[in-house]
MIKE-619211 format. One record per residue (C-alpha): x, y, z. Coordinates in steps of 0.25 Angstrom, whole numbers, padded with zeros to 4 digits, always signed. Layout:
BEGIN
XYZ;...
//
This chain:
BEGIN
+0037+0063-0011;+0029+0051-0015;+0013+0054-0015;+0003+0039-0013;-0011+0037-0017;-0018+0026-0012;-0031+0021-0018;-0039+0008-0018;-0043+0007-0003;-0059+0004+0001;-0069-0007+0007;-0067-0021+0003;-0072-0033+0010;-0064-0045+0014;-0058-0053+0004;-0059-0043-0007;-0047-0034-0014;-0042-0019-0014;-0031-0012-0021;-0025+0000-0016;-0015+0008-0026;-0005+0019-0022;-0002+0028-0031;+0013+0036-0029;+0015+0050-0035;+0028+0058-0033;+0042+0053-0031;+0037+0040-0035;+0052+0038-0040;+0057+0038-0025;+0047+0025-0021;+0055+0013-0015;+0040+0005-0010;+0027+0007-0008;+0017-0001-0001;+0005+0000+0007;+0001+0000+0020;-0010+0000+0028;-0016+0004+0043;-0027-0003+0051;-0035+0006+0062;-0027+0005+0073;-0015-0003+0066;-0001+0004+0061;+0001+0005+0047;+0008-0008+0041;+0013-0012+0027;+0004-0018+0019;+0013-0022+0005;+0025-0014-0001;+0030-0014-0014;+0045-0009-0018;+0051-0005-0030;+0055-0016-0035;+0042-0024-0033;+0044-0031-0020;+0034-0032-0010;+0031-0033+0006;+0016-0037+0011;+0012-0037+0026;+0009-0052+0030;-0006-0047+0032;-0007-0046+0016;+0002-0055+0010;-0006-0063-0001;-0018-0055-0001;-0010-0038-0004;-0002-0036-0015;+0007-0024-0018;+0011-0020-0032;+0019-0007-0039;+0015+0001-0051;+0028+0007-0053;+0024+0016-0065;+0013+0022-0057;+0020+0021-0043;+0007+0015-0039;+0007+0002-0027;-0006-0006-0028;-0008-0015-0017;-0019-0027-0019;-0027-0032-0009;-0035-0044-0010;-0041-0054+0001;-0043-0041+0010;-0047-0045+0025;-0053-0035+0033;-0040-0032+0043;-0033-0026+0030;-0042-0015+0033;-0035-0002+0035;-0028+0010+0027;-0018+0007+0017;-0006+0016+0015;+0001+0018+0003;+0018+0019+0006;+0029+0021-0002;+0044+0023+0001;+0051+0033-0007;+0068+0034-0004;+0077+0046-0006;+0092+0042-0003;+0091+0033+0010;+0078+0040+0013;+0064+0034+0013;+0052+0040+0014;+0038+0036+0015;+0025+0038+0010;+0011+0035+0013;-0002+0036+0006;-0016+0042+0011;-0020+0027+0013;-0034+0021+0010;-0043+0014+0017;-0045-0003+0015;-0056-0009+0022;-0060-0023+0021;-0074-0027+0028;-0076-0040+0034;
//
């Protein structure tokens, strides 16, 4: 069992930064990836960036250049930094991770934190 914390979500206007962390606790040694995600009103819940094990990375086409992704290893914390926010990255973002047992995966979600970005 992998637990996540997110942190770092709030109210920002346009143009301006936020960075959400995600703190893992448990069978940390079991993670593969973790990444983030987020959900609109009304919208599924999409990737937003992931990060594996080895440091690779995978953004959505909506946030490429302005989100980056990045691994505390020692801490099993993800950080994703957000800069040049527009107001349609507004939604819940969802802290993820992948843990593997054998050929198993499994999957993990954070409580999710609210970004709003005003106009």
């Amino acid at each position: 069992q992998v637990q996540l914390v997110e942190s770092g979500g709030g109210l920002v206007q346009a143009g301006g930064s936020l960075r959400l962390s995600c703190a893992a606790s448990g069978s940390t040694f079991s993670i593969v990836d973790m990444g983030w995600y987020r959900q609109a009103p009304g919208k599924q819940r999409a990737l937003v960036a992931a990060i594996g094990n080895g440091g690779s990375t995978n953004y959505a086409d909506s946030v490429q250049g302005r989100f980056t992704i990045s691994r505390d290893n020692a801490t099993n914390t993800v950080y994703l930094q957000m800069n040049s926010l527009k107001p349609e990255d507004t939604a819940v973002y969802y802290c993820n991770a992948h843990t593997k047992r054998g050929m198993i995966l499994f999957n993990y979600w954070g409580q999710g934190t609210q970004v709003t970005v005003s106009s």
